[in-house]
PDB file with one MODEL, atoms N, CA, C and O in Angstrom:
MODEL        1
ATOM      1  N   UNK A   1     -17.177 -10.846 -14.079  1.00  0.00           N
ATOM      2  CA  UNK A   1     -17.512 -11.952 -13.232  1.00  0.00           C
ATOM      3  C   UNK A   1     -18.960 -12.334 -13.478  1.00  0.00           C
ATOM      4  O   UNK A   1     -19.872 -11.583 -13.821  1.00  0.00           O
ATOM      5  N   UNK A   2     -18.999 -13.458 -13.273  1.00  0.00           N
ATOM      6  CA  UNK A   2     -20.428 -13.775 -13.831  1.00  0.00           C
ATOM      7  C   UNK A   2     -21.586 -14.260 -12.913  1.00  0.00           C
ATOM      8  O   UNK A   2     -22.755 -14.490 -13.223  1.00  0.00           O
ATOM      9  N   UNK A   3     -20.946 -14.361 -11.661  1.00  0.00           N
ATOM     10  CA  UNK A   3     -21.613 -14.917 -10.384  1.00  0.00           C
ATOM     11  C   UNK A   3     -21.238 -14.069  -9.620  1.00  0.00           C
ATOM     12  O   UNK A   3     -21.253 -14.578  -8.499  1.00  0.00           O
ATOM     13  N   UNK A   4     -20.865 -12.934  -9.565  1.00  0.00           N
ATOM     14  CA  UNK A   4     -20.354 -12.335  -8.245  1.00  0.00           C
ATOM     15  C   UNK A   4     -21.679 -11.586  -7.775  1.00  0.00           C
ATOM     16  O   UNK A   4     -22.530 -11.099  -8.519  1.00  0.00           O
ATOM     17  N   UNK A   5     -21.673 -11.596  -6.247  1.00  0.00           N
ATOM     18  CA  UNK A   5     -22.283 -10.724  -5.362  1.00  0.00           C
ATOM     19  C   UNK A   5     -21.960  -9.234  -4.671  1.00  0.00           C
ATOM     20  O   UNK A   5     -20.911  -9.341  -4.036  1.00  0.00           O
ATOM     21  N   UNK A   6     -22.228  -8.573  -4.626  1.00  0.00           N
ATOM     22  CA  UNK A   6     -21.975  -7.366  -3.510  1.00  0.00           C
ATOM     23  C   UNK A   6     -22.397  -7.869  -2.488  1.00  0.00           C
ATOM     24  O   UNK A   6     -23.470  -8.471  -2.453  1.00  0.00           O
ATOM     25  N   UNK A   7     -21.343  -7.652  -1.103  1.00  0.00           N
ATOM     26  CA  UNK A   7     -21.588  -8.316   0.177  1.00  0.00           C
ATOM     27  C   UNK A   7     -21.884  -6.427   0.741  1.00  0.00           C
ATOM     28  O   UNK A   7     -21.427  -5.400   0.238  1.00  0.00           O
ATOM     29  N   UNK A   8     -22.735  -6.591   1.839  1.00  0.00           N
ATOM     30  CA  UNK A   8     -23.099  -5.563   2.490  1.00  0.00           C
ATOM     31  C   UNK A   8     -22.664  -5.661   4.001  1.00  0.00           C
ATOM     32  O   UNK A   8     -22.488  -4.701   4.751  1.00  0.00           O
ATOM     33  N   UNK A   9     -22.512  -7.084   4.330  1.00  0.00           N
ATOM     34  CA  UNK A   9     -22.170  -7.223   5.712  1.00  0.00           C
ATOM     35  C   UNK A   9     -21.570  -8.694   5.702  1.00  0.00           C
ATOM     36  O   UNK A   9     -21.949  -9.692   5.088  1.00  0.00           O
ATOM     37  N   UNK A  10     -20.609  -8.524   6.498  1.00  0.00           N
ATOM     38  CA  UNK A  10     -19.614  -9.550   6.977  1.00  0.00           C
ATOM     39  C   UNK A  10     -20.029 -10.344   8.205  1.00  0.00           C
ATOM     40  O   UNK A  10     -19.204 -10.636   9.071  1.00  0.00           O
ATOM     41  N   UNK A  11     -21.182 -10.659   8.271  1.00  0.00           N
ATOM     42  CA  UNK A  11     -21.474 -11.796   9.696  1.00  0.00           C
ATOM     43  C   UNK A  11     -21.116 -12.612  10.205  1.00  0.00           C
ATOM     44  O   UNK A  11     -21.084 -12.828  11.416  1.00  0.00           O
ATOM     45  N   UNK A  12     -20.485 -13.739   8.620  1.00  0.00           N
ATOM     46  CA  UNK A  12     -19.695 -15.065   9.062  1.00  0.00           C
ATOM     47  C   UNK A  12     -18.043 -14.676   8.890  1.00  0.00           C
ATOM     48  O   UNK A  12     -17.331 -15.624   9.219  1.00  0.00           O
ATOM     49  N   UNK A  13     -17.423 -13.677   8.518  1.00  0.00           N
ATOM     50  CA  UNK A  13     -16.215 -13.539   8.727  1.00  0.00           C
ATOM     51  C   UNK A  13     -15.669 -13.625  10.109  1.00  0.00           C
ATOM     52  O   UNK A  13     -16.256 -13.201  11.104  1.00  0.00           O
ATOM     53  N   UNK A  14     -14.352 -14.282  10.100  1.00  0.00           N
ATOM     54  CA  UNK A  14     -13.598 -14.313  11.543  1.00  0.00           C
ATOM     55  C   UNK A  14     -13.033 -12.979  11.528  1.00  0.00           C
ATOM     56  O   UNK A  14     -12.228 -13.077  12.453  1.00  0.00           O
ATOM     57  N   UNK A  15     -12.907 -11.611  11.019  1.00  0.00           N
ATOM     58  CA  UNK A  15     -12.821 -10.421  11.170  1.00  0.00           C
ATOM     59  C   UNK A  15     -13.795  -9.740  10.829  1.00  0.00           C
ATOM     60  O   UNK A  15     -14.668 -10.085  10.033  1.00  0.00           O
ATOM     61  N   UNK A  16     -13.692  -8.426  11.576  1.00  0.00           N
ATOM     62  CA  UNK A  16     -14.274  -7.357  11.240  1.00  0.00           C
ATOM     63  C   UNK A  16     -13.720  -6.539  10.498  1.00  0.00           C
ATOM     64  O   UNK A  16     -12.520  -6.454  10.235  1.00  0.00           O
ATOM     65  N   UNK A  17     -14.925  -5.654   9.989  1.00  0.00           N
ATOM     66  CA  UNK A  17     -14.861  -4.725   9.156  1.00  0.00           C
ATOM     67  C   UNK A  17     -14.073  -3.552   9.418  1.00  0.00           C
ATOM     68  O   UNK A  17     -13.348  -2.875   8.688  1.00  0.00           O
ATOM     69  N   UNK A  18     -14.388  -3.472  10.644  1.00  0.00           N
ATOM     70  CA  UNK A  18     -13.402  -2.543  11.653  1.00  0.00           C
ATOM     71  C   UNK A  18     -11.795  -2.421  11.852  1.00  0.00           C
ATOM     72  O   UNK A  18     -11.154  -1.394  12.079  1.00  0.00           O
ATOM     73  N   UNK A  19     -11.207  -4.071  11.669  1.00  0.00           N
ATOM     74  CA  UNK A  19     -10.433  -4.393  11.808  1.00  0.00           C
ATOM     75  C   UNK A  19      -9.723  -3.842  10.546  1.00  0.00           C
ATOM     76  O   UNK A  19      -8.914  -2.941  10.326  1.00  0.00           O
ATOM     77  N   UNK A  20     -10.385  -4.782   9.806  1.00  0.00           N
ATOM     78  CA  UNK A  20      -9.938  -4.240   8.529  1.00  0.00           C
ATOM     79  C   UNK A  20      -9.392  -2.847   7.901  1.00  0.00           C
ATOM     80  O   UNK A  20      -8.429  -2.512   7.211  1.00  0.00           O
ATOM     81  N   UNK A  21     -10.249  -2.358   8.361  1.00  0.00           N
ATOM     82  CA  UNK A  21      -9.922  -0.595   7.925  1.00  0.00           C
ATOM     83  C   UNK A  21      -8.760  -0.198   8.913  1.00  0.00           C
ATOM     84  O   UNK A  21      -7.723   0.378   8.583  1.00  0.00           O
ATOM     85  N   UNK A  22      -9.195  -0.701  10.484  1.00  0.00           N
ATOM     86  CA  UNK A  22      -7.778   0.026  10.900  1.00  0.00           C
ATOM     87  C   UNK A  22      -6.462  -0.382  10.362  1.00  0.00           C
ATOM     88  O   UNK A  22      -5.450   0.314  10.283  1.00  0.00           O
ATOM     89  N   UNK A  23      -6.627  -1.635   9.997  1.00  0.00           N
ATOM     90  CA  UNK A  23      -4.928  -2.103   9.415  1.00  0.00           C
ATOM     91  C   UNK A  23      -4.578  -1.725   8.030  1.00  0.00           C
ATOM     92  O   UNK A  23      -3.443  -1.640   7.562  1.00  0.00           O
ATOM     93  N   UNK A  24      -5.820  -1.486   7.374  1.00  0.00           N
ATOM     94  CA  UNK A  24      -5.329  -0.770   5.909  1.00  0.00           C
ATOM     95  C   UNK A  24      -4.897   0.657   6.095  1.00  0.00           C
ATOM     96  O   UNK A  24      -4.167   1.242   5.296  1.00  0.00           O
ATOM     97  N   UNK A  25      -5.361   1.157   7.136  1.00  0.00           N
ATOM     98  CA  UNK A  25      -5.118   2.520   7.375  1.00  0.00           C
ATOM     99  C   UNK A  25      -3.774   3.197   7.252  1.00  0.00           C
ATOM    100  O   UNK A  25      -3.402   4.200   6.642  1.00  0.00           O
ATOM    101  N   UNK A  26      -2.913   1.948   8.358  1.00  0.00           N
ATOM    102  CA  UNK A  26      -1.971   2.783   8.676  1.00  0.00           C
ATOM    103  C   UNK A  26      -0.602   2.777   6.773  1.00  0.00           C
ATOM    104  O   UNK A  26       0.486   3.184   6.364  1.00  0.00           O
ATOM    105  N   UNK A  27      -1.821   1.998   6.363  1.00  0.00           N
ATOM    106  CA  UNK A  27      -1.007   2.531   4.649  1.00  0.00           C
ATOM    107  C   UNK A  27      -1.349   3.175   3.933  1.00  0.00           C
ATOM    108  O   UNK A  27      -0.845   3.530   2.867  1.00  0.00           O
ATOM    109  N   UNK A  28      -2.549   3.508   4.559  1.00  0.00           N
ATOM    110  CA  UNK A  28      -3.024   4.903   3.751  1.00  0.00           C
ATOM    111  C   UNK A  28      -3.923   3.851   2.716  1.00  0.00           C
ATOM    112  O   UNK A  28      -3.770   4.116   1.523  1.00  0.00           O
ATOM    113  N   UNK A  29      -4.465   3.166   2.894  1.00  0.00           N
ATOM    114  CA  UNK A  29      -5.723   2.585   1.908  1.00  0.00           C
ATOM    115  C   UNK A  29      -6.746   2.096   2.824  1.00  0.00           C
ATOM    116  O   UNK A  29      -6.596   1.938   4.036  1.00  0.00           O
ATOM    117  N   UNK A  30      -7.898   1.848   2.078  1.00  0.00           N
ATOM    118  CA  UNK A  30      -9.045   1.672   2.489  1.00  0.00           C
ATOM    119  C   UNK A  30      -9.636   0.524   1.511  1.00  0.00           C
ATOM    120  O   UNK A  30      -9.118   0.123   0.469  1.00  0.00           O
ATOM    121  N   UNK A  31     -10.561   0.194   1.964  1.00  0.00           N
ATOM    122  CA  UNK A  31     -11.589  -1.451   1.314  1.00  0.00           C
ATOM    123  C   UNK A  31     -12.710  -0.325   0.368  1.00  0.00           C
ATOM    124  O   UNK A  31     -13.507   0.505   0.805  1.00  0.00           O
ATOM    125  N   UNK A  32     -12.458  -0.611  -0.713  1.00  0.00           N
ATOM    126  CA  UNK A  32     -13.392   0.038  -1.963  1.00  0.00           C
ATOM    127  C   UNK A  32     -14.608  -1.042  -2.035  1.00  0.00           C
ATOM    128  O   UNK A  32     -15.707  -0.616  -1.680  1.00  0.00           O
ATOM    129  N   UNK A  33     -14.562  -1.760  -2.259  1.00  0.00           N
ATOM    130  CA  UNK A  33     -15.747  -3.303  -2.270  1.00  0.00           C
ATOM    131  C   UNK A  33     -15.258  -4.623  -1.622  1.00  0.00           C
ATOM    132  O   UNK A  33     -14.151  -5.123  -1.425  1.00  0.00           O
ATOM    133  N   UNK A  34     -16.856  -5.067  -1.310  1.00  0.00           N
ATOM    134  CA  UNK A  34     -16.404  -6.701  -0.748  1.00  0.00           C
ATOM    135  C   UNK A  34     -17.480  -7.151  -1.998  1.00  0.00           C
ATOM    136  O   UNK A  34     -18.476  -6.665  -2.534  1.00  0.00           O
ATOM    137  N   UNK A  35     -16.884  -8.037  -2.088  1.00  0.00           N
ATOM    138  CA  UNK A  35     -18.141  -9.079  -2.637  1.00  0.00           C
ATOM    139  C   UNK A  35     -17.701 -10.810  -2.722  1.00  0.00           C
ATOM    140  O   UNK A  35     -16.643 -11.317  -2.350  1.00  0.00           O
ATOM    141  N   UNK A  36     -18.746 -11.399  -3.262  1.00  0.00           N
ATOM    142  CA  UNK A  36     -17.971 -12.664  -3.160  1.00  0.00           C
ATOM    143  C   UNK A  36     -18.472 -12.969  -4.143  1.00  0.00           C
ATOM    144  O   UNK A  36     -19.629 -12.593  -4.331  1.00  0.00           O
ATOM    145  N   UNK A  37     -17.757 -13.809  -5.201  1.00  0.00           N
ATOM    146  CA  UNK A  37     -17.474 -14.207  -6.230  1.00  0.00           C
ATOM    147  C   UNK A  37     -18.394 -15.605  -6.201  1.00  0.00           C
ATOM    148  O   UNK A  37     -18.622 -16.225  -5.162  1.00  0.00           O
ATOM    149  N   UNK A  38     -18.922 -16.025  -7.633  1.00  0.00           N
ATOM    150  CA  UNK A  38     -20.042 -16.821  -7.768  1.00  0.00           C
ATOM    151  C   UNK A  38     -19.186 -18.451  -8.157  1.00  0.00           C
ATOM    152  O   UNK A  38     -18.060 -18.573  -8.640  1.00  0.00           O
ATOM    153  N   UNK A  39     -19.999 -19.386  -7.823  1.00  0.00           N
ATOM    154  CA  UNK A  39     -19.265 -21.105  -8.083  1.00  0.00           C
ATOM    155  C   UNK A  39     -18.679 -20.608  -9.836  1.00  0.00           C
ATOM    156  O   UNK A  39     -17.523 -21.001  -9.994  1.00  0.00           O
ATOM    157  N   UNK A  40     -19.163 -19.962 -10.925  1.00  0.00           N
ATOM    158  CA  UNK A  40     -18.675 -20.367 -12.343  1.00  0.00           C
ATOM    159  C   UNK A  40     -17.537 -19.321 -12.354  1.00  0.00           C
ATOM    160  O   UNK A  40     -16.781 -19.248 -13.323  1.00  0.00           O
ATOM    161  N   UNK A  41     -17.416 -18.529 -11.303  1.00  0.00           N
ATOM    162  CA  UNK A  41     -16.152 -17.634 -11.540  1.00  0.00           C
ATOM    163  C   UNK A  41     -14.800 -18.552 -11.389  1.00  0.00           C
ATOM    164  O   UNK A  41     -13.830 -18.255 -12.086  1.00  0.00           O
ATOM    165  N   UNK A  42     -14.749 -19.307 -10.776  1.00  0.00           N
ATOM    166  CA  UNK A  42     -13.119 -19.893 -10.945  1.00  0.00           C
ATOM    167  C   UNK A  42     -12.339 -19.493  -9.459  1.00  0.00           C
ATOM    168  O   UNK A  42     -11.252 -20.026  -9.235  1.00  0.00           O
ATOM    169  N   UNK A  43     -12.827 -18.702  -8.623  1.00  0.00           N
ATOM    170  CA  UNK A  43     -12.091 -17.920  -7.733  1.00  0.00           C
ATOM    171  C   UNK A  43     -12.255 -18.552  -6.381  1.00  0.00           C
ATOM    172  O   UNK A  43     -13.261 -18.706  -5.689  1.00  0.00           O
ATOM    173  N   UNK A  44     -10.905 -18.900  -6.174  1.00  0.00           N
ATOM    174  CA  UNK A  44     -10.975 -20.206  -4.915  1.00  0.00           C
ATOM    175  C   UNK A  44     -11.254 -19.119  -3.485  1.00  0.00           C
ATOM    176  O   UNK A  44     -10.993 -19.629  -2.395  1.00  0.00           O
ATOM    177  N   UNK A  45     -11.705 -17.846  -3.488  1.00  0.00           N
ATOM    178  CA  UNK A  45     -11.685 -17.422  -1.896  1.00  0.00           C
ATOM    179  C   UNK A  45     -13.099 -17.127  -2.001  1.00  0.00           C
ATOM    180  O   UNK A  45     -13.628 -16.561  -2.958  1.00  0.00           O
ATOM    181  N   UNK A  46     -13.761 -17.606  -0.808  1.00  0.00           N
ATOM    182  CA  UNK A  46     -15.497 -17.168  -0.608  1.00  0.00           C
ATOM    183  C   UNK A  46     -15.754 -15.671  -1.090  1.00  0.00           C
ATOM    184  O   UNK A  46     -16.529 -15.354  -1.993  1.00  0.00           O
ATOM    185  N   UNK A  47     -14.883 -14.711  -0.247  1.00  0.00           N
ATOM    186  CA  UNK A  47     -15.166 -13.223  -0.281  1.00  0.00           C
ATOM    187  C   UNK A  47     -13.525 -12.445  -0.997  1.00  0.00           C
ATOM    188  O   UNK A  47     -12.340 -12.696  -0.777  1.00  0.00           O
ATOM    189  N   UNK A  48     -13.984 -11.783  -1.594  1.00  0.00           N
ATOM    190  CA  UNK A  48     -12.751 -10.224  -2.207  1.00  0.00           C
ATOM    191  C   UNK A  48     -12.493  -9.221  -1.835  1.00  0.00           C
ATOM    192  O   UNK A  48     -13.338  -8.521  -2.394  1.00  0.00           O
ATOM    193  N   UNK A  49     -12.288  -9.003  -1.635  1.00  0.00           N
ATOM    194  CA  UNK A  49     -11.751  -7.415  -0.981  1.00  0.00           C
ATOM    195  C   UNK A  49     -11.255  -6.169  -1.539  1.00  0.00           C
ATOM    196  O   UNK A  49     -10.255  -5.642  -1.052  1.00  0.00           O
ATOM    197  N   UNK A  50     -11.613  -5.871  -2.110  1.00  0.00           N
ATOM    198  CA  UNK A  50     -10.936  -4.463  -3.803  1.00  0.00           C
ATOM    199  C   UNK A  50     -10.304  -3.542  -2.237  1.00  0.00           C
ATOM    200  O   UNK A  50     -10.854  -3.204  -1.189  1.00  0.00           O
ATOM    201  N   UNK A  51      -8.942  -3.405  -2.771  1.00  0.00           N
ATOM    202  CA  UNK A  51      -8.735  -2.023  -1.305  1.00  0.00           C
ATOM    203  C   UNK A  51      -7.695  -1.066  -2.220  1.00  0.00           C
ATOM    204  O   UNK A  51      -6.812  -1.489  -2.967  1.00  0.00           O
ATOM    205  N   UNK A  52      -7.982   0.100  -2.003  1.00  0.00           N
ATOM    206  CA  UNK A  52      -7.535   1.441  -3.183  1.00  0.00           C
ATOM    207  C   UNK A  52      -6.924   2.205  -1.924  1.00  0.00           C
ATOM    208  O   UNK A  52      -6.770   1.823  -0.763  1.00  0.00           O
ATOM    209  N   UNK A  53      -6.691   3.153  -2.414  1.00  0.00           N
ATOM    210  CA  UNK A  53      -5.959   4.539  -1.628  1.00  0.00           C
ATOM    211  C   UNK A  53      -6.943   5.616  -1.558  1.00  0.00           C
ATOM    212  O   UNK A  53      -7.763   6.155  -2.302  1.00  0.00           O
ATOM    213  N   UNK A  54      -6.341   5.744   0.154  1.00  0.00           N
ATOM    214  CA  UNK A  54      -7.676   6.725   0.623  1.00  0.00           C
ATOM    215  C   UNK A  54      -7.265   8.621   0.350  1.00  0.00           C
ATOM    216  O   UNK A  54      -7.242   9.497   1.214  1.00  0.00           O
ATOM    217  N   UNK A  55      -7.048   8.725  -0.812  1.00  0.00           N
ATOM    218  CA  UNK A  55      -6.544  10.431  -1.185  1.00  0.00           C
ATOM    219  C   UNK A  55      -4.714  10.405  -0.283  1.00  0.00           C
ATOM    220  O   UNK A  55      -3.747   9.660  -0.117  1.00  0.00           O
ATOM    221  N   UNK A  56      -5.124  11.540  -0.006  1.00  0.00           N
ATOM    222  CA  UNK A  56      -3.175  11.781   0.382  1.00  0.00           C
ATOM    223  C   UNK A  56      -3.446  11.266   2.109  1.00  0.00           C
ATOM    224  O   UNK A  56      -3.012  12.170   2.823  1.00  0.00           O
ATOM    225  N   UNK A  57      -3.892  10.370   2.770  1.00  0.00           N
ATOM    226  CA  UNK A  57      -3.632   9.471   3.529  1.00  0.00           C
ATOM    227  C   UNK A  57      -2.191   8.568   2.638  1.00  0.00           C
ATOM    228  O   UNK A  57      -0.989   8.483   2.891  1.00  0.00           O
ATOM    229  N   UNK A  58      -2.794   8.187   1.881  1.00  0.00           N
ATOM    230  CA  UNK A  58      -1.761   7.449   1.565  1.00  0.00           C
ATOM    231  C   UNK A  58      -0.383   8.034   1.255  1.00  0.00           C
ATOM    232  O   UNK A  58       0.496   7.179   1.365  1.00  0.00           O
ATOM    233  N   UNK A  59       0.015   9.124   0.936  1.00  0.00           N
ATOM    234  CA  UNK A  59       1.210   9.464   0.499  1.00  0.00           C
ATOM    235  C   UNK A  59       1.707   9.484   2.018  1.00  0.00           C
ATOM    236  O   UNK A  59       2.901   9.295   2.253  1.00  0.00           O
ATOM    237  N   UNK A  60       0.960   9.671   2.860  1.00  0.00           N
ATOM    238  CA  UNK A  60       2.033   9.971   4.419  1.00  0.00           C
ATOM    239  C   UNK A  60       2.323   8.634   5.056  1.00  0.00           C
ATOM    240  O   UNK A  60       3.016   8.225   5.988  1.00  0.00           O
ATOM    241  N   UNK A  61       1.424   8.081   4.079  1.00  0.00           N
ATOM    242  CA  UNK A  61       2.027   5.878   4.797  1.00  0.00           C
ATOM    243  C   UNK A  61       3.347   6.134   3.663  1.00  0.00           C
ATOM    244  O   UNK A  61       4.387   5.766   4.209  1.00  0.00           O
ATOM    245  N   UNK A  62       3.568   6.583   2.445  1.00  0.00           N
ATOM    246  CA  UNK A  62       4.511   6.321   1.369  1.00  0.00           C
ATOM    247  C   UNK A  62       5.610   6.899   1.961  1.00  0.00           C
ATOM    248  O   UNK A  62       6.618   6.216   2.145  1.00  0.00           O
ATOM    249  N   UNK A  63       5.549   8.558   2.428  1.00  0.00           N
ATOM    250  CA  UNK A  63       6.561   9.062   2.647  1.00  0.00           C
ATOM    251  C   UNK A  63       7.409   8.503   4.065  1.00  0.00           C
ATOM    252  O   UNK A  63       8.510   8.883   4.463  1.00  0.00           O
ATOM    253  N   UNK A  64       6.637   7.629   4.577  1.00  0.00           N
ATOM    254  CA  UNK A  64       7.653   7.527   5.666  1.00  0.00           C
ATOM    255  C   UNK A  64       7.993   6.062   5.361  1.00  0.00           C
ATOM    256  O   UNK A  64       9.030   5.662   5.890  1.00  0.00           O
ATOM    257  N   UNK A  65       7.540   5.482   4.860  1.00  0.00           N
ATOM    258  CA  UNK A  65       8.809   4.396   4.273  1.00  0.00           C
ATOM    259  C   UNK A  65       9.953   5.180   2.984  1.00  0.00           C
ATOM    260  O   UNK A  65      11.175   5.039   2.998  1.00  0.00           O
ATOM    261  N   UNK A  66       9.451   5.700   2.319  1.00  0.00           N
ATOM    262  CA  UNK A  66      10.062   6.345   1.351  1.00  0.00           C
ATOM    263  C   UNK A  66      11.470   7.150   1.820  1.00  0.00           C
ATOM    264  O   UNK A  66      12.586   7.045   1.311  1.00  0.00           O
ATOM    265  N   UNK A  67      11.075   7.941   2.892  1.00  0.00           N
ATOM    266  CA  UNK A  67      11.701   9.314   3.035  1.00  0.00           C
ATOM    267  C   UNK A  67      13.355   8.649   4.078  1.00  0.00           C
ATOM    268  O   UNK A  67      13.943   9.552   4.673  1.00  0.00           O
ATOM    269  N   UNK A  68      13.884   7.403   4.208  1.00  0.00           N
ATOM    270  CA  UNK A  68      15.253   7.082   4.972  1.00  0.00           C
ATOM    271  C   UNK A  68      15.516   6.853   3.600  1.00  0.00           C
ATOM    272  O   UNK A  68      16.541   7.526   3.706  1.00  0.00           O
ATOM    273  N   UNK A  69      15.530   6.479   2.271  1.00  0.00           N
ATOM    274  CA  UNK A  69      15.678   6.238   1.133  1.00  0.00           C
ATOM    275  C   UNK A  69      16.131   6.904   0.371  1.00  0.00           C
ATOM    276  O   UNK A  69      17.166   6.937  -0.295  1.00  0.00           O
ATOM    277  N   UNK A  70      14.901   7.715   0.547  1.00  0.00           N
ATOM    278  CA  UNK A  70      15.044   9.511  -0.129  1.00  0.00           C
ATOM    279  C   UNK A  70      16.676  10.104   0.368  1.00  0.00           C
ATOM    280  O   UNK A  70      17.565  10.511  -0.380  1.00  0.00           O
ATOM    281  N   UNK A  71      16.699   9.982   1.939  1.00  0.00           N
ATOM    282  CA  UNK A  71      17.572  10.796   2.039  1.00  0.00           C
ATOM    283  C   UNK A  71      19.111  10.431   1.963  1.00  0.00           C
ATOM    284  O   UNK A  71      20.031  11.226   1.771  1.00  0.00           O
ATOM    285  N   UNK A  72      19.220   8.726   2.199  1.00  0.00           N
ATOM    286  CA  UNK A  72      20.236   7.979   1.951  1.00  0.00           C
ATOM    287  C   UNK A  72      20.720   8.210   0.600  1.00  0.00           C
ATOM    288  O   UNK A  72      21.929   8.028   0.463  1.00  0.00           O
ATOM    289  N   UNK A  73      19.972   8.620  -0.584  1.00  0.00           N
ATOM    290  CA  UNK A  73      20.275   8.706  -2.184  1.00  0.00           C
ATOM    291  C   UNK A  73      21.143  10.208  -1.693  1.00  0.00           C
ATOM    292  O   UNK A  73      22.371  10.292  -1.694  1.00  0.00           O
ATOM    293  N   UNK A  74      20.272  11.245  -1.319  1.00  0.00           N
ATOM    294  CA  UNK A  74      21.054  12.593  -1.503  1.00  0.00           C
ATOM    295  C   UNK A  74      22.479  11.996  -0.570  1.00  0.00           C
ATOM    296  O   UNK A  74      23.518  11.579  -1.083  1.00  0.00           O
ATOM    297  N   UNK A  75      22.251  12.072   0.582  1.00  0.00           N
ATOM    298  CA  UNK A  75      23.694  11.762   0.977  1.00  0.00           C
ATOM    299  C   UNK A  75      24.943  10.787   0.559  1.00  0.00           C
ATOM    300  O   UNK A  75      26.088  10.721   1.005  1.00  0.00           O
ATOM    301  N   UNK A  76      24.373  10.168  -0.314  1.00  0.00           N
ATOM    302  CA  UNK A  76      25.080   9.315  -0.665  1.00  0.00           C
ATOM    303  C   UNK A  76      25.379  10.504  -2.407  1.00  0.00           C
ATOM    304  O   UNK A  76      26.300  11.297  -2.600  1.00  0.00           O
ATOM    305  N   UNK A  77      24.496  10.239  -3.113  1.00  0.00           N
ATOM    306  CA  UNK A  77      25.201  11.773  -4.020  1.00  0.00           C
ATOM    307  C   UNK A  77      26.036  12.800  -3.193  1.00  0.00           C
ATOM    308  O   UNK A  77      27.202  13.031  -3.514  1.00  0.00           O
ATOM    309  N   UNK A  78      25.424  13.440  -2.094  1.00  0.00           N
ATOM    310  CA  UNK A  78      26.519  14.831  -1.958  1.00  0.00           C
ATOM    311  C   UNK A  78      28.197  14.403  -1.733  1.00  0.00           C
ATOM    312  O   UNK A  78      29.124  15.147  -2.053  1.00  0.00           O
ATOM    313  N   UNK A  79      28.394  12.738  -0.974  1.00  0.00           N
ATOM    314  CA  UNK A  79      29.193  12.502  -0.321  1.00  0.00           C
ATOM    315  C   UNK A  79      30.192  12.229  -1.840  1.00  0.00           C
ATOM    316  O   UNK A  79      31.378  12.552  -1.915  1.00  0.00           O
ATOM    317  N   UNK A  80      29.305  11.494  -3.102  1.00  0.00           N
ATOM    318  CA  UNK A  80      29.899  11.213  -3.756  1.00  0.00           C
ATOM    319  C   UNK A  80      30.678  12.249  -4.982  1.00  0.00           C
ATOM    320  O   UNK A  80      31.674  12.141  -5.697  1.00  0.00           O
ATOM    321  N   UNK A  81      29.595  13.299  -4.761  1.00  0.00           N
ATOM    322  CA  UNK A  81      30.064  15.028  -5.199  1.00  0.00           C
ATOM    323  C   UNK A  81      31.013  15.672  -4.596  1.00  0.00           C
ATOM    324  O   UNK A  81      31.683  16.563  -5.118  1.00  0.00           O
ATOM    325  N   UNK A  82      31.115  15.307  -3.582  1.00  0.00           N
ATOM    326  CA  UNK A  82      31.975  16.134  -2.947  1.00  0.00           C
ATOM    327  C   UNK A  82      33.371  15.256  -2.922  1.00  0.00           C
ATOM    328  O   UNK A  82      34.414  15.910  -2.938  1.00  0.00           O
ATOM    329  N   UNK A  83      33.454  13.912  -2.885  1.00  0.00           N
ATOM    330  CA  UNK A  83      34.648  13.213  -2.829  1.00  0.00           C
ATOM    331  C   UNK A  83      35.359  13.529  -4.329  1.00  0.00           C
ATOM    332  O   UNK A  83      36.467  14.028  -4.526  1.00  0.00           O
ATOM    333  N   UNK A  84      34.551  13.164  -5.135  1.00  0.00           N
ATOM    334  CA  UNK A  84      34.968  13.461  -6.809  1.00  0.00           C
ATOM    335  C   UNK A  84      35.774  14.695  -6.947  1.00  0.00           C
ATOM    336  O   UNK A  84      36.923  14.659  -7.388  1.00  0.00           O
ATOM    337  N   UNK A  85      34.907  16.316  -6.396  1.00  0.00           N
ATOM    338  CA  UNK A  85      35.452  17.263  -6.682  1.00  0.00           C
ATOM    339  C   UNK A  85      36.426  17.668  -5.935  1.00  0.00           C
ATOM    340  O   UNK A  85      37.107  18.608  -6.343  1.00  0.00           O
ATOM    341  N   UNK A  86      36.753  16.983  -4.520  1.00  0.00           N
ATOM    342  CA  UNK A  86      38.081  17.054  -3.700  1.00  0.00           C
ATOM    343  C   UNK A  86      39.202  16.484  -4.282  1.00  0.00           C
ATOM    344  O   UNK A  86      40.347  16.846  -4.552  1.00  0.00           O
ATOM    345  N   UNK A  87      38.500  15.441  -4.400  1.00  0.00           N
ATOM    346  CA  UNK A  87      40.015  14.517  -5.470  1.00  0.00           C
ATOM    347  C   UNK A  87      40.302  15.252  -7.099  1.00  0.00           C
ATOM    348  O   UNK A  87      41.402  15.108  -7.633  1.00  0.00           O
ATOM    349  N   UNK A  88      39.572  15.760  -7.540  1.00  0.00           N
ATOM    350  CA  UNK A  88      40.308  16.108  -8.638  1.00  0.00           C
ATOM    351  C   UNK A  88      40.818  17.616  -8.465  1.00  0.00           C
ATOM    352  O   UNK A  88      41.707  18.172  -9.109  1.00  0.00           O
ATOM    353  N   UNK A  89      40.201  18.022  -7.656  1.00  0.00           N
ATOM    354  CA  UNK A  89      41.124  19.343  -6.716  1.00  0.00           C
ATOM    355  C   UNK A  89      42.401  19.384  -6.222  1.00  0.00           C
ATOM    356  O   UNK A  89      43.177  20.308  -6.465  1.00  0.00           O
ATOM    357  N   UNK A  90      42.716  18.236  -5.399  1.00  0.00           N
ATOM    358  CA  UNK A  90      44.030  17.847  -4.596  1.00  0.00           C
ATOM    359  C   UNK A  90      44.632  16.813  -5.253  1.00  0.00           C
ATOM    360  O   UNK A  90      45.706  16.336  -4.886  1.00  0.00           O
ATOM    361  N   UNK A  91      44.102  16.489  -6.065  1.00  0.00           N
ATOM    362  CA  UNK A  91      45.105  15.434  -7.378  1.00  0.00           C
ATOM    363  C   UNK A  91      45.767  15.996  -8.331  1.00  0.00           C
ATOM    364  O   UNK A  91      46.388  15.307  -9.141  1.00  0.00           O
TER     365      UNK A  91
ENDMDL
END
């Protein structure tokens, strides 16, 4: 980027910084940099927001969307293991 800034503080934002973090939180990420991007960059938003993963916070936002998924696959294998090997048992 050829105009960009590091922002240190958010004064004229209609949110806070605060805000911010709590709602990235509950996915287990966090805001790595703000900055705002310069007129020759091309980039139609005033400010950026870089947001990464905060260590294994994040795997416990993953696993609980993940884990009705997770377990729908096994049950859906055992049900389909077990139907297969009944039927070619009693067939």
């Amino acid at each position: 980027m050829t105009g960009a800034s590091p922002v240190s503080n958010l004064k004229k934002s209609p949110f806070s910084l605060a805000e911010l973090k709590d709602s990235l939180q509950s996915f287990g990420m966090i805001p790595l940099c703000i900055f705002r991007p310069g007129p020759d960059d091309g980039v139609p938003a005033k400010t950026l927001i870089l947001v990464g993963n905060a260590g294994p916070e994040m795997w416990a936002a993953v696993m609980v969307i993940m884990m009705p998924m997770i377990l729908f696959a096994f049950l859906l294998q055992c049900y389909l293991i077990r139907g297969l090997t009944f039927g070619v048992i009693k067939g």
